[in-house]
C-alpha positions as CSV (number, residue, x, y, z in Angstrom):
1,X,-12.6,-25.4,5.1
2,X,-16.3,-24.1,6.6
3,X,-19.0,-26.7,5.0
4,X,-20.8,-23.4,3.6
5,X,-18.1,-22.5,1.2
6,X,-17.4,-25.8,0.3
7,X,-20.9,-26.9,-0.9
8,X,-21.0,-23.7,-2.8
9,X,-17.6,-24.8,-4.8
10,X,-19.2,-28.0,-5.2
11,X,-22.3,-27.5,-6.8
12,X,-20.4,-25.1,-9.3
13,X,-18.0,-27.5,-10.1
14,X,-20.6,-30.2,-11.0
15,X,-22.6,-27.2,-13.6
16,X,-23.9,-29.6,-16.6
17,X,-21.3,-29.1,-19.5
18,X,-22.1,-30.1,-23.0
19,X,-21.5,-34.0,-23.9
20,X,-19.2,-32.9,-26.6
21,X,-16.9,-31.1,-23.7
22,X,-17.2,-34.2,-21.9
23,X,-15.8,-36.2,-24.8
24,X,-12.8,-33.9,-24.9
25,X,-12.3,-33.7,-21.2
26,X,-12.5,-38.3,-21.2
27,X,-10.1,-38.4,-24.4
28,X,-7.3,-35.7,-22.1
29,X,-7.8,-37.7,-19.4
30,X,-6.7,-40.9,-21.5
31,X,-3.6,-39.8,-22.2
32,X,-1.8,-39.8,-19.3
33,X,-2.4,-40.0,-15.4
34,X,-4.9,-37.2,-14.9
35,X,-6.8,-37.6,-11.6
36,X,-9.6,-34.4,-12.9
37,X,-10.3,-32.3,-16.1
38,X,-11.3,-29.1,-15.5
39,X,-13.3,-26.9,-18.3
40,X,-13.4,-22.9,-17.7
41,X,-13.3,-19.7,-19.8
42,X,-16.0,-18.0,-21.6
43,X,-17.9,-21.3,-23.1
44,X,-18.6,-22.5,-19.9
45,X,-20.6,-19.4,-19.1
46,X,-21.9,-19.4,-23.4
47,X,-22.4,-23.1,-24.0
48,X,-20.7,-22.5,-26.9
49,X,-18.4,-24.7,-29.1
50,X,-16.8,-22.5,-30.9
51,X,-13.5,-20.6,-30.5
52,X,-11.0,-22.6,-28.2
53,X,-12.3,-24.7,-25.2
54,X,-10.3,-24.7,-22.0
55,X,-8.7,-27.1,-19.7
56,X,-6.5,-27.7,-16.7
57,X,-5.5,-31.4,-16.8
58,X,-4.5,-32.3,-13.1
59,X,-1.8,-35.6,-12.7
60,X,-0.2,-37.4,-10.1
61,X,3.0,-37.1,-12.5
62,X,6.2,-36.1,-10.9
63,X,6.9,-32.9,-9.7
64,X,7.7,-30.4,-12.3
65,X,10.8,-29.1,-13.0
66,X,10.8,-25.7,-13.9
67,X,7.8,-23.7,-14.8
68,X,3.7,-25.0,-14.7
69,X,2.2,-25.5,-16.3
70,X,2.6,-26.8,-19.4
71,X,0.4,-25.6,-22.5
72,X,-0.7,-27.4,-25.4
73,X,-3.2,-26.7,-28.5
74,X,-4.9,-29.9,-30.2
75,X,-8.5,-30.6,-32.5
76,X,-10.7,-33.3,-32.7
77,X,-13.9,-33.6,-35.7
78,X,-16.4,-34.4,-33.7
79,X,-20.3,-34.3,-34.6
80,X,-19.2,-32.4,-37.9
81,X,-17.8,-29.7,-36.3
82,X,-13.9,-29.3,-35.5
83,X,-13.4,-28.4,-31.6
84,X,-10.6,-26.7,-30.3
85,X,-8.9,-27.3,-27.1
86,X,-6.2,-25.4,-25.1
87,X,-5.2,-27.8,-22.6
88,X,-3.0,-26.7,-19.1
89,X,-1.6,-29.7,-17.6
90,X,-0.2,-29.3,-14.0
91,X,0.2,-31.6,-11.1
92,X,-2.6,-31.8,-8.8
93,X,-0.6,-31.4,-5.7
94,X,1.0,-27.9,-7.2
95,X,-2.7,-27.1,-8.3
96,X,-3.6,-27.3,-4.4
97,X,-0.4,-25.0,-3.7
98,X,-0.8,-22.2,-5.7
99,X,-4.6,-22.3,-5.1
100,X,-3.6,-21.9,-1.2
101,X,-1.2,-19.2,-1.9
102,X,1.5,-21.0,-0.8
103,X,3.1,-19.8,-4.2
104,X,4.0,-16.6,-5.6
105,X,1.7,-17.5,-8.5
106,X,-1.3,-15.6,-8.9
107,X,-2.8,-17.2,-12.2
108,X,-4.6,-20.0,-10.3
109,X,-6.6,-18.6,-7.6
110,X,-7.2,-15.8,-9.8
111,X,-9.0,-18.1,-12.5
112,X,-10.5,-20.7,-10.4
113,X,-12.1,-18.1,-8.0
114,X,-14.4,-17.6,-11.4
115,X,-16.4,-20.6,-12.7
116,X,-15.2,-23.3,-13.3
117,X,-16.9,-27.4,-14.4
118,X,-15.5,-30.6,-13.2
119,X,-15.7,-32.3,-16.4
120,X,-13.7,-35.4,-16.0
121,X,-13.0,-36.6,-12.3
122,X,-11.2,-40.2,-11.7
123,X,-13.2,-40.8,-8.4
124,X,-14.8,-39.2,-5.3
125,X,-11.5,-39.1,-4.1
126,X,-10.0,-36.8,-6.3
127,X,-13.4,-35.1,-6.8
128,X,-13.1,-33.9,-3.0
129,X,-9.4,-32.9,-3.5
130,X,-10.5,-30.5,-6.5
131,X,-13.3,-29.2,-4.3
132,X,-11.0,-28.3,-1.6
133,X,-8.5,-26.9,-4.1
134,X,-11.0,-24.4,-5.9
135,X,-12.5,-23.8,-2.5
136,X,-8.9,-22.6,-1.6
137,X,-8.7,-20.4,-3.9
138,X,-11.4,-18.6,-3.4
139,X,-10.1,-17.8,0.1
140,X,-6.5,-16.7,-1.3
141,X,-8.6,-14.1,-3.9
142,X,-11.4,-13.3,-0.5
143,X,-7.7,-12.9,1.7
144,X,-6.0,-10.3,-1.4
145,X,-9.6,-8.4,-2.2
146,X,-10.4,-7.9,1.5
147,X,-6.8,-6.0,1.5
148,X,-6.5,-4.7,-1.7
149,X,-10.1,-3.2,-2.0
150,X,-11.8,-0.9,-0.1
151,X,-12.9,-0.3,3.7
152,X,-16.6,-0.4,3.1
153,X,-18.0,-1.7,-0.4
154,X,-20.4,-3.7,-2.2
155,X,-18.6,-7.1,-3.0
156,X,-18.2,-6.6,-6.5
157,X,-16.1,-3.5,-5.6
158,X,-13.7,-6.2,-3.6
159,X,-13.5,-8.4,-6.7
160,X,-13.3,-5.5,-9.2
161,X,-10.0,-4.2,-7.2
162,X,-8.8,-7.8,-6.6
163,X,-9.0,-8.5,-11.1
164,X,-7.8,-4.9,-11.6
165,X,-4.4,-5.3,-9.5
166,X,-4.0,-9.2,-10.7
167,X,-4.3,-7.9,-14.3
168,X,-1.6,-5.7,-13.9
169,X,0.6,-8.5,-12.2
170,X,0.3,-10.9,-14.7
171,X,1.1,-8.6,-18.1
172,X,-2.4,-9.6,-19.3
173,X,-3.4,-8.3,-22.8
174,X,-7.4,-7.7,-21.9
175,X,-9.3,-4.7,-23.1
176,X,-10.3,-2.7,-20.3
177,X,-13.5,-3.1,-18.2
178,X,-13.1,-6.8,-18.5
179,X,-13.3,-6.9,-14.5
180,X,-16.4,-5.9,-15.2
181,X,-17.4,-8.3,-18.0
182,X,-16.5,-11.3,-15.6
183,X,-18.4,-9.1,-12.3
184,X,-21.6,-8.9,-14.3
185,X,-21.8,-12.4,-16.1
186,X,-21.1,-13.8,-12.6
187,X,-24.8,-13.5,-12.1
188,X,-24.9,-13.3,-8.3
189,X,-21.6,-15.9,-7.7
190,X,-19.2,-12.9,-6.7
191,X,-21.7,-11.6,-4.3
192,X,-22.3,-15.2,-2.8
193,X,-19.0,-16.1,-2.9
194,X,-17.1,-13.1,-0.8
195,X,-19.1,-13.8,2.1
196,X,-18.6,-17.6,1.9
197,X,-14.7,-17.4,1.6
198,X,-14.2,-14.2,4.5
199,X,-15.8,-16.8,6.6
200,X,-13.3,-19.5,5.7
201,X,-10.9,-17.5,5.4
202,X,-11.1,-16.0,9.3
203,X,-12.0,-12.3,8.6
204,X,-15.1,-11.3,10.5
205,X,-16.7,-8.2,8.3
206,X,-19.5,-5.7,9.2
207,X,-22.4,-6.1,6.8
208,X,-24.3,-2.7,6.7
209,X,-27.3,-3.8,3.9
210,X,-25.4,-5.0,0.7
211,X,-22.0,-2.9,1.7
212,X,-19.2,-5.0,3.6
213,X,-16.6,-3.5,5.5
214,X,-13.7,-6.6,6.5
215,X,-11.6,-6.4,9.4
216,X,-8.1,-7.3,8.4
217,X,-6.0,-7.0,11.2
218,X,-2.8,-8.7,8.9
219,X,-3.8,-6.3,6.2
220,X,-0.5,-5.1,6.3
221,X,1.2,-8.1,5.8
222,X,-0.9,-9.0,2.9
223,X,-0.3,-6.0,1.2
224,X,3.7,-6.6,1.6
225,X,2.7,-10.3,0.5
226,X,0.9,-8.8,-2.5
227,X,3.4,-6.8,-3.6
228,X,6.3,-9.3,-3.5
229,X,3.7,-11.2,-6.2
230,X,2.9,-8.1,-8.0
231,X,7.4,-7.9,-8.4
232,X,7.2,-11.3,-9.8
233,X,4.1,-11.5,-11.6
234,X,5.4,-10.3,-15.1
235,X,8.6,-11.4,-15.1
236,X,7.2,-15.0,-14.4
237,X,4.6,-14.5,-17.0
238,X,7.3,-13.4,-19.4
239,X,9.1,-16.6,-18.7
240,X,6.2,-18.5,-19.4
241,X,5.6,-17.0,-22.6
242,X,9.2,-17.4,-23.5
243,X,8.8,-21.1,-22.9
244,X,5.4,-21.7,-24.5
245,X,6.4,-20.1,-27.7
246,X,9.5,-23.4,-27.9
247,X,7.3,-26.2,-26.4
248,X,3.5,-25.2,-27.2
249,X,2.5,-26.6,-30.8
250,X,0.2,-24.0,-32.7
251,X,1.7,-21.3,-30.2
252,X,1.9,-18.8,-33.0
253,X,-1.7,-19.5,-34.3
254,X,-3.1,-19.7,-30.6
255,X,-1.5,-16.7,-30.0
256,X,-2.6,-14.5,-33.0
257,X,-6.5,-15.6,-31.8
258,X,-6.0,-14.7,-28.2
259,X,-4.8,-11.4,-28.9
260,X,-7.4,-10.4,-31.5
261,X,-9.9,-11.7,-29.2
262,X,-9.6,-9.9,-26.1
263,X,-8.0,-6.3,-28.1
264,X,-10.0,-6.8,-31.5
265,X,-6.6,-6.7,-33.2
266,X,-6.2,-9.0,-36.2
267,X,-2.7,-9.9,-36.2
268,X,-1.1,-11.0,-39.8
269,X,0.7,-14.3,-39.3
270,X,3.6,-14.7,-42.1
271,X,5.2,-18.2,-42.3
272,X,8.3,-16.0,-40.7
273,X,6.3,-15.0,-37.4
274,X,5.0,-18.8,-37.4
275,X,8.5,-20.3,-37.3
276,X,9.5,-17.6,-35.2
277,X,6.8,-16.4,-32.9
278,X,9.9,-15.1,-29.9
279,X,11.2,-13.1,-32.3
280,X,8.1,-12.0,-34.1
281,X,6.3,-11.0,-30.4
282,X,7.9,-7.3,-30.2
283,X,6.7,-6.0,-34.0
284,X,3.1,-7.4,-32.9
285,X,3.4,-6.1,-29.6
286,X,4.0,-2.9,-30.8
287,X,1.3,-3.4,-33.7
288,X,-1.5,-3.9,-30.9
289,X,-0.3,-1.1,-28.4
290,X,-0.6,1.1,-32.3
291,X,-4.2,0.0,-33.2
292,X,-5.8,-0.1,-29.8
């Protein structure tokens, strides 16, 4: 991994969170054998403590069985507020794989190539294994938006191509134009970033002013290696969702805020569709795809 890329992962991953997320991200890491919290999603970039804080949990458990991660909803009262955490908890060793690409999974290169905090790290070992990890990824997404993007373009026309296609693979409910919600509050990271992780990554590029052109000779092979992802992508996710409604306490609930949160549809949750949120998820399917 180039030393360029890597300090740039580095000081984003130490951004100051608020000591109320640290709290959270020391009282996860307490409950098991985490080796690094780390805090993401839309209050990292408001500061905010409303709405639902999130959180990959990384462990040196044993290797899963079945599908990662696995998803749970929990509150704490805490300075007389109630905070909210979704928390993903995976190994750290499958965290580095699927960040590499050595996975069919696109779900976590795709959200750690966008801010993220390290806001609970065991020690400097572990912190340098998360570093290298998000640094990864970066080069996966800079490998897939150098070959599913356009010859010449500004950067955030790479990344806007790259979210637009994972979207679509991963049966995301988002309203559209949020590629360009994350491009824009980015705030000069994607246009850092793209050069950084080409470099790593081995593609040489033309820079002509702000427009990049990459030279992909393997482009080919990275489109075949997309699509074999893009195949898999939703019935994966579907299988995920499948699981999460069983195992994830508050699934229904958790569920019910994502979707009105990203499509602005209030979904009614009756004690029926809480006990049975499997069978409820085709009439509120259908109720979104209505409304929107």
């Amino acid at each position: 991994m180039t030393d360029p890329l890597r300090a740039y992962v580095a000081a984003g991953l130490d951004a100051v969170v608020a000591e109320p997320v640290r709290a959270v991200a020391a009282r996860l890491a307490g409950d098991g054998d985490a080796v690094a919290v780390l805090f993401y999603g839309s209050n990292l970039r408001t500061r905010s403590l409303d709405g639902v804080l999130d959180f990959y949990v990384l462990t040196e458990g044993p290797a899963e069985r079945g599908l990662w991660p696995t998803v749970s909803y929990r509150e704490w009262p805490m300075g007389g507020q109630v905070l909210r955490a979704k928390i993903a908890t995976m190994r750290a060793a499958t965290f580095r794989a699927a960040a590499g690409g050595a996975l069919v999974d696109t779900t976590i290169w795709t959200r750690f190539v966008q801010p993220a905090a390290l806001a609970w790290v065991r020690d400097e070992a572990a912190r340098d294994a998360v570093i290298d990890g998000v640094a990864a990824a970066a080069v996966t997404a800079s490998r897939f938006a150098a070959a599913l993007g356009p010859a010449e373009g500004g950067p955030a026309d790479f990344w806007r191509a790259l979210f637009r296609q994972t979207y679509a693979a991963e049966l995301r409910v988002e309203r559209p134009g949020r590629e360009e919600q994350i491009i824009a509050h980015g705030a000069g990271r994607y246009e850092a970033l793209l050069p950084l992780a080409w470099t790593a990554a081995g593609i040489a590029f033309a820079r002509n002013g702000e427009r990049l052109a990459p030279r992909l000779p393997q482009a080919d092979r990275v489109r075949r290696a997309w699509r074999r992802r893009r195949r898999l992508g939703k019935p994966l996710n579907i299988a995920r969702l499948i699981r999460a409604a069983f195992t994830f306490e508050g699934a229904a609930a958790y569920g019910a805020w994502k979707v009105e949160r990203h499509t602005g549809v209030a979904v009614t949750l009756t004690p029926w569709r809480r006990r049975h949120p499997v069978l409820a998820a085709p009439a509120v399917l259908w109720q979104v795809w209505r409304r929107r």
